[in-house]
Backbone as JSON, one array per atom type, in Angstrom:
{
  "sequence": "XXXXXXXXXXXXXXXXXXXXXXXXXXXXXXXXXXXXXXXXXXXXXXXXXXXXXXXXXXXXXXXXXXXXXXXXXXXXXXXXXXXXXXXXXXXXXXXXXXXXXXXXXXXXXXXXXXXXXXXXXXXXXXXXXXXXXXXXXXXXXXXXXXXXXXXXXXXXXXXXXXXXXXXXXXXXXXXXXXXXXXXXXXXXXXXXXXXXXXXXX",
  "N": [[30.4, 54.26, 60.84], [33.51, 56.41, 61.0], [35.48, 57.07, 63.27], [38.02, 59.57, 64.68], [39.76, 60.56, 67.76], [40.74, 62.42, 69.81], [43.48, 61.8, 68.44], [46.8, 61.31, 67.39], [49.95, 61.32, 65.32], [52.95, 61.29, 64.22], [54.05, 64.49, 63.31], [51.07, 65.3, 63.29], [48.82, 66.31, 65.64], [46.07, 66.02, 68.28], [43.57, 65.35, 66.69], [40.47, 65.38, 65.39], [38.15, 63.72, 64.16], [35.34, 62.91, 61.72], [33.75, 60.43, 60.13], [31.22, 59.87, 58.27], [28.89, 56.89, 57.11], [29.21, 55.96, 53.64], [30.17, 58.3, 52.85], [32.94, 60.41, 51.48], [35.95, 61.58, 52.35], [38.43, 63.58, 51.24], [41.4, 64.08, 51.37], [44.5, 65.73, 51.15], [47.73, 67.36, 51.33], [51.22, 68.39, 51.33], [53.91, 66.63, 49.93], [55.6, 64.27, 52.26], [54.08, 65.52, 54.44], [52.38, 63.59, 56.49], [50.13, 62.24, 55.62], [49.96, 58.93, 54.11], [51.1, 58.4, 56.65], [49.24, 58.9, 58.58], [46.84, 57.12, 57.35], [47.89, 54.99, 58.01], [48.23, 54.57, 60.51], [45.33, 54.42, 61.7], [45.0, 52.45, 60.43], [45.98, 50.46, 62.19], [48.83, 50.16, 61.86], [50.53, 51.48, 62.6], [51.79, 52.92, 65.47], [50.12, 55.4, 67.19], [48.48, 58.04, 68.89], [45.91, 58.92, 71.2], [42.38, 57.47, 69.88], [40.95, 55.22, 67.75], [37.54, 54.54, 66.52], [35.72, 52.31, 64.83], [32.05, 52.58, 63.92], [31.95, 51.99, 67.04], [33.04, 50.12, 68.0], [36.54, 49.83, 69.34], [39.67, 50.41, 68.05], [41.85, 49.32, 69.72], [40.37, 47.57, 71.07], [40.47, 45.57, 69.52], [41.7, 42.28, 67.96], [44.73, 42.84, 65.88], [44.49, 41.99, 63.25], [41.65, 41.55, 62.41], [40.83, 44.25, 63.28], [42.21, 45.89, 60.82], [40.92, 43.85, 58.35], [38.43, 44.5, 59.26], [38.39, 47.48, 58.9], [40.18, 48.84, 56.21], [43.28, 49.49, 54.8], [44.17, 50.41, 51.49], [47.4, 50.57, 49.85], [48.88, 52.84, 48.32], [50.88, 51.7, 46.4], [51.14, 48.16, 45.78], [51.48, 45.16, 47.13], [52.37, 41.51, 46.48], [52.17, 38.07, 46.13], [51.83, 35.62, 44.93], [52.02, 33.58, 42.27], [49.74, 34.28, 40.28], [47.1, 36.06, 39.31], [44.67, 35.71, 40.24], [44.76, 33.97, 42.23], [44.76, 35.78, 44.72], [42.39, 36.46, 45.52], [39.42, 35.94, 46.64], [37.66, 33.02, 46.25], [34.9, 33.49, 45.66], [34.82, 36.14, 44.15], [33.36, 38.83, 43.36], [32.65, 39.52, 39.62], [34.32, 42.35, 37.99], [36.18, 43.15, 36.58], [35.49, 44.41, 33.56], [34.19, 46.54, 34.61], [36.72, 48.29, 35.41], [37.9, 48.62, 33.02], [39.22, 46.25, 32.0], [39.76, 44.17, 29.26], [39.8, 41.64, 28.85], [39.12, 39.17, 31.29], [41.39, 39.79, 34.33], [42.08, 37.75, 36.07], [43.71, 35.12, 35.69], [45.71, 35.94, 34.91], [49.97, 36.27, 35.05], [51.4, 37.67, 37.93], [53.57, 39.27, 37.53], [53.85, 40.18, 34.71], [52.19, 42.13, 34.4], [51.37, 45.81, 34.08], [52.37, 48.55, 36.01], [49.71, 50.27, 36.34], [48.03, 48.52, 36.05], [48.3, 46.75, 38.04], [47.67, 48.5, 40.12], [44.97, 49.39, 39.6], [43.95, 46.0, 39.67], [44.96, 45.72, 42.49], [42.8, 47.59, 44.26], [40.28, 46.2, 43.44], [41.0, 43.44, 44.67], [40.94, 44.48, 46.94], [37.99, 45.47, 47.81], [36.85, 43.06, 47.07], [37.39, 41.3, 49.29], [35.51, 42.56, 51.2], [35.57, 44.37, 53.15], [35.08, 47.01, 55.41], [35.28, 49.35, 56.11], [37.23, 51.81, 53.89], [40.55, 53.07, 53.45], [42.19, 54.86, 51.22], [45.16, 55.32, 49.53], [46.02, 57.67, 47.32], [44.76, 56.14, 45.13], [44.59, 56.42, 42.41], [46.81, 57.39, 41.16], [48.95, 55.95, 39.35], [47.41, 55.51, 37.19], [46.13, 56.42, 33.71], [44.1, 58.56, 31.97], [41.33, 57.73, 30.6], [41.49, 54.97, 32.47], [41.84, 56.17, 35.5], [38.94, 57.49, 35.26], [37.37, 55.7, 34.79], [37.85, 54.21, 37.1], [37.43, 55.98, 39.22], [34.77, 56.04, 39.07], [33.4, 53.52, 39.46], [34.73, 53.09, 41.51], [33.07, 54.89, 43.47], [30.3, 53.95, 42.92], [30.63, 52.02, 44.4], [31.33, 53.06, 47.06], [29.04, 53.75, 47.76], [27.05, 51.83, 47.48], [27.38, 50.33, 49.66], [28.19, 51.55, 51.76], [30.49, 52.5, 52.66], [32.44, 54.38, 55.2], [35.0, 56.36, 54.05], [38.69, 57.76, 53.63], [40.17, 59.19, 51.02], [43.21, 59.91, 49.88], [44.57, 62.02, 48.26], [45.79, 64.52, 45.26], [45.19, 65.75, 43.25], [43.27, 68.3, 42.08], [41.26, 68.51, 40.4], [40.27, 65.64, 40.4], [39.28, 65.46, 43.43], [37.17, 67.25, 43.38], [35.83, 66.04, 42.29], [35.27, 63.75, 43.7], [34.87, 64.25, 46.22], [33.34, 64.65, 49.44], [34.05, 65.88, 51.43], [36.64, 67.78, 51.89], [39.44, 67.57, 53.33], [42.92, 69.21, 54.14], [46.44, 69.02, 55.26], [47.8, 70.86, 57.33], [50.48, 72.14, 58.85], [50.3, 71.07, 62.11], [47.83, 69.98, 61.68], [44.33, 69.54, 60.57], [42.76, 71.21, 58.0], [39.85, 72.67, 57.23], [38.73, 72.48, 53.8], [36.92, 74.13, 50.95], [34.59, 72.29, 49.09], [33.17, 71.81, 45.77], [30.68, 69.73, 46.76], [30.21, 70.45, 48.9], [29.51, 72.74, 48.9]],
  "CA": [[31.02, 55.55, 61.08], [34.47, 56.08, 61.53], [36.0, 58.28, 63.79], [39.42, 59.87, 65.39], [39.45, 61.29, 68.89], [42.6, 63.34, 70.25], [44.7, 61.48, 67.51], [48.18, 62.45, 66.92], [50.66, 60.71, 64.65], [53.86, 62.01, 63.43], [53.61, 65.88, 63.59], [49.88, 65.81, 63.48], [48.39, 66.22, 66.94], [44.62, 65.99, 68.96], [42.74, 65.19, 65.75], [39.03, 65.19, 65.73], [36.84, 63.71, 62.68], [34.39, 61.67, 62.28], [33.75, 59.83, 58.5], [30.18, 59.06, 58.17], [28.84, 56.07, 56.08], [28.93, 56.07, 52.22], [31.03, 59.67, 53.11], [34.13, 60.06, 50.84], [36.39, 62.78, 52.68], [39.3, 63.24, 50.45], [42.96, 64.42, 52.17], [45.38, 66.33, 50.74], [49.1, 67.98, 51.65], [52.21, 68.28, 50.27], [54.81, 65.65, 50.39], [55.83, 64.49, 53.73], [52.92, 65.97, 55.54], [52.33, 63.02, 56.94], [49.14, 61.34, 54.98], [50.14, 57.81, 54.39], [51.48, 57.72, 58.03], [48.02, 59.1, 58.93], [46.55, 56.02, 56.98], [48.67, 53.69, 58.63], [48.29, 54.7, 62.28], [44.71, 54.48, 61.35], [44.5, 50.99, 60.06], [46.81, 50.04, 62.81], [50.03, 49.18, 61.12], [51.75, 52.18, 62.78], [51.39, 53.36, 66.75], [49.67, 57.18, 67.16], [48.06, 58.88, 70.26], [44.46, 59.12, 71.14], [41.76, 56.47, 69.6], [40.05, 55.34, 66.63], [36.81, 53.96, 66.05], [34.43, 52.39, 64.01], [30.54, 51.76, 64.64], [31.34, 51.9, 68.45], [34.19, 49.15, 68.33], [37.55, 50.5, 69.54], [40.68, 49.78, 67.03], [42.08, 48.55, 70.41], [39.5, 46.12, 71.6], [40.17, 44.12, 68.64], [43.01, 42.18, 67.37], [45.44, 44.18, 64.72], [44.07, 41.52, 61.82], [40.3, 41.93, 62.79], [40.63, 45.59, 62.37], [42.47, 45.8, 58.93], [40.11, 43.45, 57.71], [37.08, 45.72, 58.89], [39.1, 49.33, 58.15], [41.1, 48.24, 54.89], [44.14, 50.36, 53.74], [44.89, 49.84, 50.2], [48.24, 51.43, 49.93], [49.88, 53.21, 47.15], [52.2, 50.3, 45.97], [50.47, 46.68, 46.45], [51.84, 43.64, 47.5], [51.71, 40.36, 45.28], [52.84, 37.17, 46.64], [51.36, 34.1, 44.51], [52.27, 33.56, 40.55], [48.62, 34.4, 39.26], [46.54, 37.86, 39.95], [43.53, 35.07, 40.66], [44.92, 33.54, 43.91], [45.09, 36.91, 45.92], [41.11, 36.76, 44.91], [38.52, 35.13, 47.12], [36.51, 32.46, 45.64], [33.4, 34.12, 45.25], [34.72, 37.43, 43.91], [32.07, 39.51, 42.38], [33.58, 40.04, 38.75], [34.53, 43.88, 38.09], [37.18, 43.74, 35.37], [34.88, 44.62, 32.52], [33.87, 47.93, 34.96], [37.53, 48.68, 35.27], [38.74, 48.52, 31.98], [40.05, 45.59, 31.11], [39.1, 43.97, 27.91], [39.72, 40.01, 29.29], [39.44, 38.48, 32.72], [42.97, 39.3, 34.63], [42.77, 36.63, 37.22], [44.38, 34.08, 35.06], [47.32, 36.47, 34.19], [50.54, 36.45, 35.73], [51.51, 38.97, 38.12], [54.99, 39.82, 37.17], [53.0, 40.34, 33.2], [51.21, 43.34, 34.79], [51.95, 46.79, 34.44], [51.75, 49.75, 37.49], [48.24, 50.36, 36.84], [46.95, 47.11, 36.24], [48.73, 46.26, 39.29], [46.79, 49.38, 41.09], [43.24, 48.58, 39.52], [43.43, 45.42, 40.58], [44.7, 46.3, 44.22], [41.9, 48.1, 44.71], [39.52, 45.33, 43.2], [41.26, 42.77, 45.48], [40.61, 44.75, 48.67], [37.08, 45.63, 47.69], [36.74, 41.63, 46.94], [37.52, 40.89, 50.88], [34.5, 42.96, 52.29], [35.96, 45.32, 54.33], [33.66, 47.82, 56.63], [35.08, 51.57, 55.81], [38.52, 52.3, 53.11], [41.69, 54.12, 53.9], [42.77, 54.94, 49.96], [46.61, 55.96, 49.43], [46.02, 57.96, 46.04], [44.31, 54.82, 44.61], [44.66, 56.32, 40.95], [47.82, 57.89, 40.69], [48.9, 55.53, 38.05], [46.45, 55.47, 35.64], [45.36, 57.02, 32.77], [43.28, 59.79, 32.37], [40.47, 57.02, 30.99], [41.5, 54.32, 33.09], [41.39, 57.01, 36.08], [37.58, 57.81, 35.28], [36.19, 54.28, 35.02], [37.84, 53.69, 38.88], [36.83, 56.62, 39.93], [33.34, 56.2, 38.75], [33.19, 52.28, 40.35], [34.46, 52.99, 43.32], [31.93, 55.77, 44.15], [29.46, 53.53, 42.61], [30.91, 50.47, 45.17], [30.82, 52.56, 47.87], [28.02, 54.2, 48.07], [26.1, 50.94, 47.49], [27.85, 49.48, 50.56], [27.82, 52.57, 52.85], [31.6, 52.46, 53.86], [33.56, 55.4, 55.35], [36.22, 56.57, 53.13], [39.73, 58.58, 53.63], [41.01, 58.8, 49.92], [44.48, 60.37, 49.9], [44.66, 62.98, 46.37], [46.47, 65.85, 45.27], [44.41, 66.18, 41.63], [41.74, 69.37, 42.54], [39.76, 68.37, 39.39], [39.29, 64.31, 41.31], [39.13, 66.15, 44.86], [36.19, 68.22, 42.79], [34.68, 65.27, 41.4], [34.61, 63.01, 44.13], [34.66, 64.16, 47.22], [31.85, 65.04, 50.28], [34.7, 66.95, 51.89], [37.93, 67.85, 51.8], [40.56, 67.79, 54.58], [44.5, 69.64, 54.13], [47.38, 68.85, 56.4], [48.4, 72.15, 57.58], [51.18, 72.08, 59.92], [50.01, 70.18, 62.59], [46.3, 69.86, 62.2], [43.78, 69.29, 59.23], [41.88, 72.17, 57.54], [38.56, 71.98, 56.07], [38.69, 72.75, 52.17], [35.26, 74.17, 50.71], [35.05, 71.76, 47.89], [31.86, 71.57, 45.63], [29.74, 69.27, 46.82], [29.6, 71.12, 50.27], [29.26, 74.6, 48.71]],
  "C": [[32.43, 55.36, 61.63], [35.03, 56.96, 62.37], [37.28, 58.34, 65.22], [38.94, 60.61, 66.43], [40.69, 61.62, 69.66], [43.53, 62.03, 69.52], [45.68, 61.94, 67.16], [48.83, 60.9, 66.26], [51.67, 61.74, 64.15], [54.02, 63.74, 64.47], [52.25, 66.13, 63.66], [49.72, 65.49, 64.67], [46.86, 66.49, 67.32], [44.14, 66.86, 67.27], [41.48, 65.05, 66.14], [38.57, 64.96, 64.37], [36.49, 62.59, 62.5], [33.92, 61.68, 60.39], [32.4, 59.17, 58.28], [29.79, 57.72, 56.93], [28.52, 56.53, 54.63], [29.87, 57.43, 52.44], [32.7, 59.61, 52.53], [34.87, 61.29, 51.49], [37.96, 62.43, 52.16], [40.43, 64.27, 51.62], [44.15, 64.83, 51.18], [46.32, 67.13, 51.19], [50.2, 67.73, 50.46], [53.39, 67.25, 50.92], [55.59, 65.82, 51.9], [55.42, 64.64, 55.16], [52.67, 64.96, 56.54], [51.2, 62.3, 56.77], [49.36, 60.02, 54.76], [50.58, 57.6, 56.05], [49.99, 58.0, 59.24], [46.88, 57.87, 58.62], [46.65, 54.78, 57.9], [48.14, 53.37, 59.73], [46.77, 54.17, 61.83], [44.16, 53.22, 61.22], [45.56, 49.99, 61.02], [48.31, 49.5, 62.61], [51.09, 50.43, 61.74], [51.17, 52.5, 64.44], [51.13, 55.17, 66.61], [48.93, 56.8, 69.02], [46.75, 58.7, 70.06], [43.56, 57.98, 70.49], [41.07, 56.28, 68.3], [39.13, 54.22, 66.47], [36.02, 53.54, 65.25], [32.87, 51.56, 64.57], [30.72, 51.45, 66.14], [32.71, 50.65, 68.75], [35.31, 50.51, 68.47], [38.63, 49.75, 68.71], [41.15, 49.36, 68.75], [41.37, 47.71, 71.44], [39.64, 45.37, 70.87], [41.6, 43.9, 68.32], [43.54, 42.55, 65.94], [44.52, 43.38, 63.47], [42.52, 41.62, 62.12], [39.76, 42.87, 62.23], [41.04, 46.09, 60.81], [41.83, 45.27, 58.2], [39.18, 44.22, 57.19], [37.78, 47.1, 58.38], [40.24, 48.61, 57.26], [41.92, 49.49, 54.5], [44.83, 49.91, 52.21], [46.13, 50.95, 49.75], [48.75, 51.43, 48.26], [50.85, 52.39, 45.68], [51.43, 49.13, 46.8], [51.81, 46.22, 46.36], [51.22, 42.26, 46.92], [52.05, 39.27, 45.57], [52.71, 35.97, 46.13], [51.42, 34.53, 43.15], [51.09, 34.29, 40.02], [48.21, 35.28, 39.91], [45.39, 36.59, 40.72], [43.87, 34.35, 42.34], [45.02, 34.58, 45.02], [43.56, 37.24, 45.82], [40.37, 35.77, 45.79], [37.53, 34.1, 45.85], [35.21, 32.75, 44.89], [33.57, 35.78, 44.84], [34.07, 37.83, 43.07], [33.33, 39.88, 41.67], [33.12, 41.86, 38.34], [35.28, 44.04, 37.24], [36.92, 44.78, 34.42], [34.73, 46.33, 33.49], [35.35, 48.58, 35.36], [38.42, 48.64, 34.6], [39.22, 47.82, 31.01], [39.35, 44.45, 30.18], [38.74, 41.95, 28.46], [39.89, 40.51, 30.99], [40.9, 38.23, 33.17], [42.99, 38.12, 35.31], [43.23, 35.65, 36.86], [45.97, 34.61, 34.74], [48.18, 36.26, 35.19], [50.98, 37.83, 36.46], [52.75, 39.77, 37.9], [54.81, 40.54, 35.39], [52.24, 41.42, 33.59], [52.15, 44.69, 34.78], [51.5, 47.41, 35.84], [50.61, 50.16, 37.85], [47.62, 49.51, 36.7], [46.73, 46.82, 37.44], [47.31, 47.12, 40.58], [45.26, 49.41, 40.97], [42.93, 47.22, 40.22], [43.87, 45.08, 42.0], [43.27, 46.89, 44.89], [40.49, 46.07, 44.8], [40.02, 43.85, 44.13], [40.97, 43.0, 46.97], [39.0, 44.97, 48.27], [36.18, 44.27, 47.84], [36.55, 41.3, 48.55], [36.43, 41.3, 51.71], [34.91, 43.76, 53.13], [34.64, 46.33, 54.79], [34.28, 49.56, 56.02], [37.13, 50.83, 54.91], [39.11, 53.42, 53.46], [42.66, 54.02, 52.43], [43.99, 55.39, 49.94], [46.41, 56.52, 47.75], [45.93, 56.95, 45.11], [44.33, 55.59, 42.43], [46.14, 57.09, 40.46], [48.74, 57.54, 39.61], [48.65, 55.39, 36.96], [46.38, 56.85, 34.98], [44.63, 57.75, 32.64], [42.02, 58.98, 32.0], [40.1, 55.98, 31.88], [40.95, 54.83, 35.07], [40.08, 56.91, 36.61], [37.36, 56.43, 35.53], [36.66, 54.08, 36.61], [37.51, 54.5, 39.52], [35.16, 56.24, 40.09], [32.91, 54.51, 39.32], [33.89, 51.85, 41.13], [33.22, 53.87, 43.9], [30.57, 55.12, 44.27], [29.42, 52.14, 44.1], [30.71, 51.16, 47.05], [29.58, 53.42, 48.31], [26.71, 53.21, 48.23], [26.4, 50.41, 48.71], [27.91, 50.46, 51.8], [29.19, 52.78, 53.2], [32.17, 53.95, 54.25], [34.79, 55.4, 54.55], [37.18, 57.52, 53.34], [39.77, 58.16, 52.43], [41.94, 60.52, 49.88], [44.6, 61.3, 48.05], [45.45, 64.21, 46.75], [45.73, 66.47, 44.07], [43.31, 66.52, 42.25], [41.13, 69.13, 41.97], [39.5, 66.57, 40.25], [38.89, 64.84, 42.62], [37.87, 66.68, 44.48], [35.24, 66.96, 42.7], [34.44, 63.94, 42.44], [34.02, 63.07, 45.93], [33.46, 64.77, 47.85], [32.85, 65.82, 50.88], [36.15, 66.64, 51.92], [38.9, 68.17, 52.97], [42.02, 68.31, 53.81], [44.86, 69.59, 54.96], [47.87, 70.12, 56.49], [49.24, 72.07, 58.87], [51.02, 70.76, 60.93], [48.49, 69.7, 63.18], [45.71, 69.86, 60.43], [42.75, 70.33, 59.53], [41.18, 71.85, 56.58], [39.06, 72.66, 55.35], [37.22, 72.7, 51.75], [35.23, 73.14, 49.39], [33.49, 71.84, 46.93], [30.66, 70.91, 46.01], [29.0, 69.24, 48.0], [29.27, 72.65, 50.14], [28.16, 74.37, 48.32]]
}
């Protein structure tokens, strides 16, 4: 379980919410609002107000790489740092290509040979690879394809529901907000408003 307690960041101020396991609560505003910096603070990579936990640990009882490990933000725009997609890949990564699309095994390709959504499929599939404890999504499909899209939508839900994690995923598309979420949060000013979404009506 993950959960904020008088959290402020930015313009948002004394947050309260709590992200149960396997629980996808999707987030939405309009540019600016302050959602990626909500992320951030979140997975510790930015300073905010008030506390955030998971399972009873405090993000400050542990050291900053500890927590990012266990709360994982996969942001918007990855980061690539070694010639081949396969070296940013644990050893033992359960293979997933084939359930996101792609026809051959990337981890042999180069990464500069990748387009924007390859790149962002396998971002995801690289942080998923590591084990993390609960996901902090930055509009994890905004790149893709309207089939490419579906298949990541449809194995992540599948990934984490088998694994239980808490989930923020960051959207602005009402038909994915429809189709994947358990609830919906909007940045309104300086506070988040529930959104009735289907699968709480």
């Amino acid at each position: 379980m993950l959960r904020l307690t008088h959290f402020g960041v930015g313009n948002l101020r004394d947050l309260e919410l709590t992200v149960q396991p396997g629980e996808i609560l999707c987030l939405s505003g309009p540019s600016g609002s302050g959602k990626t910096r909500l992320l951030r603070a979140i997975a510790d990579l930015d300073p905010h107000d008030g506390e955030v936990a998971f399972n009873g640990s405090r993000q400050n009882d542990l050291p900053a790489h500890q927590w990012r490990r266990r709360v994982m933000l996969v942001p918007a725009e990855s980061q690539w740092w070694e010639e081949r997609v396969g070296a940013h890949f644990p050893l033992d990564a359960r293979e997933e290509w084939e359930a996101l699309g792609f026809s051959d095994n990337p981890l042999s390709w180069h990464v500069s040979h990748l387009s924007t959504g390859e790149k962002q499929r396998l971002s995801l599939w690289r942080a998923l690879a590591r084990g993390p404890s609960a996901l902090l999504l930055d509009e994890p499909t905004a790149n893709l394809d309207s089939h490419s899209r579906y298949l990541t939508e449809t194995w992540l839900q599948a990934r984490i529901r088998e694994h239980g994690w808490p989930v923020i995923w960051v959207a602005h598309d009402e038909a994915q907000i429809e189709g994947v979420a358990d609830r919906h949060f909007a940045i309104v000013a300086e506070h988040l408003k529930e959104v009735p979404c289907r699968s709480s009506s």
